[in-house]
N, C-alpha and C positions, 0 to 999 in steps of 0.2 A: 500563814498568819503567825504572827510572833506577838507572844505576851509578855509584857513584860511589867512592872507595878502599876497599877491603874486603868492606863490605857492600851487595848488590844490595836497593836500594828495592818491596817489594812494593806493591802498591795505587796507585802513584804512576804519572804520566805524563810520558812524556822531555818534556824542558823546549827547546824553542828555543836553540842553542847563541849563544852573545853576538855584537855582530856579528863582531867580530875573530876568531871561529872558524870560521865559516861560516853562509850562508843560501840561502833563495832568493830573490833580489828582482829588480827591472828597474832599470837604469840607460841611461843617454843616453851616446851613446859620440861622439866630434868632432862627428862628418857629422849628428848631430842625430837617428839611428835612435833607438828606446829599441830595447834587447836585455836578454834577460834572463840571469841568471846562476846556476846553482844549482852547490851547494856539498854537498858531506858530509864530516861529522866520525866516522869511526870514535872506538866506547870508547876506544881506546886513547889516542886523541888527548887525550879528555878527561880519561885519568889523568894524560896528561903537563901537562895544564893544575893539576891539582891537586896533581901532586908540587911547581911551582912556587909555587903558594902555600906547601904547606907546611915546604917547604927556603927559601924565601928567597933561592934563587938570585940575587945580583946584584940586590936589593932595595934600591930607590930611595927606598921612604917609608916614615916612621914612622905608623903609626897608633893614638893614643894614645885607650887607655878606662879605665873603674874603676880596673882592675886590671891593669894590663902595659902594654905594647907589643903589637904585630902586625906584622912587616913586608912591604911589599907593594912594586906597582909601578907607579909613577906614569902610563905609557898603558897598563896595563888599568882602573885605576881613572878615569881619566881617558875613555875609548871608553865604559865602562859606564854610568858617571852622569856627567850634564852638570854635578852641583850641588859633585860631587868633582872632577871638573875646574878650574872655577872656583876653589872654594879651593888647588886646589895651585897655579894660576897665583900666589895672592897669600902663599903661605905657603914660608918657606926656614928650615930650622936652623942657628941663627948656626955654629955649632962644627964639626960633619962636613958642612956643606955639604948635607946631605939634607933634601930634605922632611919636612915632619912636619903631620898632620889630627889633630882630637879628637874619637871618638865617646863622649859620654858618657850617662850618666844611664841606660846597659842595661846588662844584663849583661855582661862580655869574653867569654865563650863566644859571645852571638848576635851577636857583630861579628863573630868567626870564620866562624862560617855562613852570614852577611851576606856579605863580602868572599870565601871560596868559591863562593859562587853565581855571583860577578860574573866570577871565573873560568872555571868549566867549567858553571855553568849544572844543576850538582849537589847533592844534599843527602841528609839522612840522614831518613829518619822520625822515630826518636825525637826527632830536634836538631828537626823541624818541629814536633810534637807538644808541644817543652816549649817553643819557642821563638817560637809561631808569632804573639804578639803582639809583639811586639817585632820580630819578621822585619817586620811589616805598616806599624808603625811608621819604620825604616829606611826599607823601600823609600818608603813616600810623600815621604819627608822628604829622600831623594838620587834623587826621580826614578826609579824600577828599576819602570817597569811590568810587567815580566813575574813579576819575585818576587809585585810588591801583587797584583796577580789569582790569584796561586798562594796566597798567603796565605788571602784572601778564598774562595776554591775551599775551602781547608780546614776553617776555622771554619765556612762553609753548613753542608760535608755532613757532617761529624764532632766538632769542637768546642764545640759550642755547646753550654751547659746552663742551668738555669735557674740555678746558683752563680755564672757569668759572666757572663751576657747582660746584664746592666747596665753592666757594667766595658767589655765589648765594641762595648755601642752607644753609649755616650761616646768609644772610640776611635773606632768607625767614623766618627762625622760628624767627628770631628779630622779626620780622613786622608782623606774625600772616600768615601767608600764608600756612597752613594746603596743597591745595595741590600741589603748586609749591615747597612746601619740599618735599614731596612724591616725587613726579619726578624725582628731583635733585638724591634724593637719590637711586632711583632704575639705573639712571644714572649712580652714580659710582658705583652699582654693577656692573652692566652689561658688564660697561668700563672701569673696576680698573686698569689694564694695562696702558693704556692711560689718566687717570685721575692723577695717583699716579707720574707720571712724570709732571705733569704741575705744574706752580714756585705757583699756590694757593695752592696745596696740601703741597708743602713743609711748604709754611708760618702757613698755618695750625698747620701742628706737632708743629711746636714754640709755638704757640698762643693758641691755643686750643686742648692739649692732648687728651681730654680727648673724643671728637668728634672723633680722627683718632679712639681710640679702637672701641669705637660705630660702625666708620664703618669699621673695619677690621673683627666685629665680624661677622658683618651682609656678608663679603664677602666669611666667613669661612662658616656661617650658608647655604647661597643658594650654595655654593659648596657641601657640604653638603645632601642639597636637590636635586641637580641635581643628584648625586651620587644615592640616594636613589631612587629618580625616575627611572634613566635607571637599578638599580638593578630590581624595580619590574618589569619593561616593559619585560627584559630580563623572571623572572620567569613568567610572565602571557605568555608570547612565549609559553615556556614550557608547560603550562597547556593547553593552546589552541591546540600544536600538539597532550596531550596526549586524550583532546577531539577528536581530527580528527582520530586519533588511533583507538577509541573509535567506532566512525562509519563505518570506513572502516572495523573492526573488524567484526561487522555487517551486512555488506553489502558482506563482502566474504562469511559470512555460512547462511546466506541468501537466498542470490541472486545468489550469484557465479562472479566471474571476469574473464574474459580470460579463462585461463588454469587450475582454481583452486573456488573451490567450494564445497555445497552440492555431497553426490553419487549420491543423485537420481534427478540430475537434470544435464542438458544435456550440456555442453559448449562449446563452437567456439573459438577458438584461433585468429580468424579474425574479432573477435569484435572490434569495436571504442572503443579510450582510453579511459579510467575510468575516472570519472569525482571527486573521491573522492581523494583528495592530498597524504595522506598516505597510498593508499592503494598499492601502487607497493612496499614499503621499508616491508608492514606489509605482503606483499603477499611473500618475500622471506623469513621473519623470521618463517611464519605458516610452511609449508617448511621443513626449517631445526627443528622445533619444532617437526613435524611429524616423521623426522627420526633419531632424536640423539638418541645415545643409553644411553645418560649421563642426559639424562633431568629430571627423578625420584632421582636421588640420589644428584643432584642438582651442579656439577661441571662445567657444562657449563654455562657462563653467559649470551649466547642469550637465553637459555632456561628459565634462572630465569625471565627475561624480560620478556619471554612470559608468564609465570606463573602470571607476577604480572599484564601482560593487562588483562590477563582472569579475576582473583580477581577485579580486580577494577569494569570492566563490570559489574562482577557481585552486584556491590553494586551500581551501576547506572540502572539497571534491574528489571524493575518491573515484568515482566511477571516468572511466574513459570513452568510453564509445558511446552509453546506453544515458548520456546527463543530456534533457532537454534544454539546458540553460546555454545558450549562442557564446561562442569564442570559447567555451570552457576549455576544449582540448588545444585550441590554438594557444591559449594565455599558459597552459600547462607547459609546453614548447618553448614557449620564450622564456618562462624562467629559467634554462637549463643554459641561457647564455649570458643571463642576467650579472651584472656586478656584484661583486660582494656585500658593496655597501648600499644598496635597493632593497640585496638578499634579507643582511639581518633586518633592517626596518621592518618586510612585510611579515618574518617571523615573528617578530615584536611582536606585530599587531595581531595576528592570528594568535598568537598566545595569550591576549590581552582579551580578544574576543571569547577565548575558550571559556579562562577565569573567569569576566562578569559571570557568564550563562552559566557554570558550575555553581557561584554565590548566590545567584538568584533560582539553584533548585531544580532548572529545565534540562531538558536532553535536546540534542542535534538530531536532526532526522536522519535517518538510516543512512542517508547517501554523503551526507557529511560529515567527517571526519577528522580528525590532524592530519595535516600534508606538508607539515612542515619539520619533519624531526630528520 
């Protein structure tokens, strides 16, 4: 909470007192020790820093904006910003002798709240809240990094809309704000719809072309990306069921399932469900595989299916003699005459299968393994 004359700041974080009011830092003392020094500034301190801004007590510089004067004092303004120092070095008013700076082209309210800050390191919510482009402005422009980050702070976590964030992220890369641009900018991705309708985006196309293409590309690009992504999610689906294929394939000449298995093992039809996901769809294609009269000469396409679960198996199969799965060692054999280019496809695919079942967290049963390296 930040106090500042009158009204206590809720939501806000005390702010670093300037250095001229106090800190904690290390300094090098004659004999060459570094020692450290720390400092506190009671509230009270800091009202009396603000009553001095706002009486002008023995006020040494004019600070001229839009609309008035402001007077102030040449070494706080001068300790706070480097870039106001400088100018009062090269700046004198012929007539009373006193300094005089021009901020212009903001408001005269947010040089108030400007030059209080530099102060007592203070401010008001609402003056941040109507102010706080223009604060962000100022401070990059005299050097005041602890305002620009305070600025920045605000805009992240409460200012931002989709009405602004064009206006915003044109300020941002003026002023060096690496990543309140980031933001902005992921913003109008994400909300190009609603972005591309508010009156900044319009003035935008006028004023700076050449920004809208930048981000229309970037809105083509993550369309783009999101396309590409649900494309793979979709094929790694794919692979994942022809993994689970894969198992169940296994676990019916195996084990046996229900009503269908090994000969020489015994089965119950009043077994508990199967706990493997495809093995009910793969327990009706074995099935119709066992009795088409079309599946050697290859016209049936449930049969080519199965043809090509067996092949695949088989080049996920380590085991040679001891696999109850039918053709396995035969389809082992034929790959060894197989063409190159059959070759890489089914390594493709087998590589394809590994990867889903690795992103999805599972293991291959013991008996199954790469056969394709």
């Amino acid at each position: 909470m930040i106090e500042g004359r009158g009204t206590r700041v809720q939501g806000s974080s005390p702010v670093a007192p300037p250095p001229f009011l106090g800190r904690n830092d290390r300094r090098t003392s004659r004999d060459g020790l570094s020692k450290s020094r720390c400092c506190v500034v009671a509230e009270s301190m800091r009202d009396l820093w603000d009553r001095l801004f706002d009486e002008g007590y023995r006020a040494d510089v004019h600070v001229h904006t839009n609309d008035g004067i402001i007077p102030a004092h040449a070494s706080i303004l001068g300790m706070a910003s480097p870039v106001m120092k400088s100018m009062l070095k090269q700046s004198k008013h012929r007539r009373s002798r006193r300094k005089a700076i021009a901020i212009r082209g903001v408001p005269h309210d947010s040089v108030r709240v400007f030059l209080r800050f530099l102060y007592s390191s203070c401010y008001e919510q609402e003056d941040m809240n109507q102010f706080v482009l223009h604060l962000l402005v100022l401070s990059h422009v005299f050097v005041v990094p602890t305002l620009k980050r305070l600025c920045v702070q605000q805009v992240e976590q409460s200012l931002l809309t989709t009405e602004n964030v064009v206006d915003v992220l044109q300020l941002a890369r003026l002023c060096d704000a690496p990543r309140l641009s980031l933001l902005c900018h992921r913003m109008v991705v994400k909300d190009f719809n609603a972005v591309s309708e508010s009156e900044g985006w319009k003035v935008m196309k006028q004023s700076n072309p050449s920004l809208e293409t930048e981000l229309l590309d970037s809105v083509v690009d993550d369309d783009s990306r999101t396309s590409e992504r649900s494309k793979k999610l979709e094929e790694r689906k794919i692979y994942l069921r022809l993994h689970e294929a894969m198992e169940a394939l296994v676990h019916i000449c195996r084990d046996g399932c229900r009503t269908i298995g090994p000969h020489d093992k015994a089965l119950e039809a009043s077994t508990a469900p199967c706990n493997f996901p495809a093995c009910k769809g793969l327990e009706a294609l074995v099935r119709h595989f066992a009795g088409c009269k079309n599946r050697v000469t290859g016209n049936c396409m449930h049969c080519k299916r199965m043809w090509q679960l067996l092949e695949l198996h088989s080049r996920l199969c380590t085991q040679t003699d001891s696999c109850k799965v039918p053709l396995c060692r035969d389809f082992k054999e034929r790959t060894r005459s197989q063409n190159k280019k059959d070759e890489v496809k089914w390594k493709l695919l087998v590589s394809k299968v590994l990867e889903a079942k690795s992103f999805s967290g599972g293991q291959f049963p013991t008996s199954m393994v790469v056969a394709c390296s």
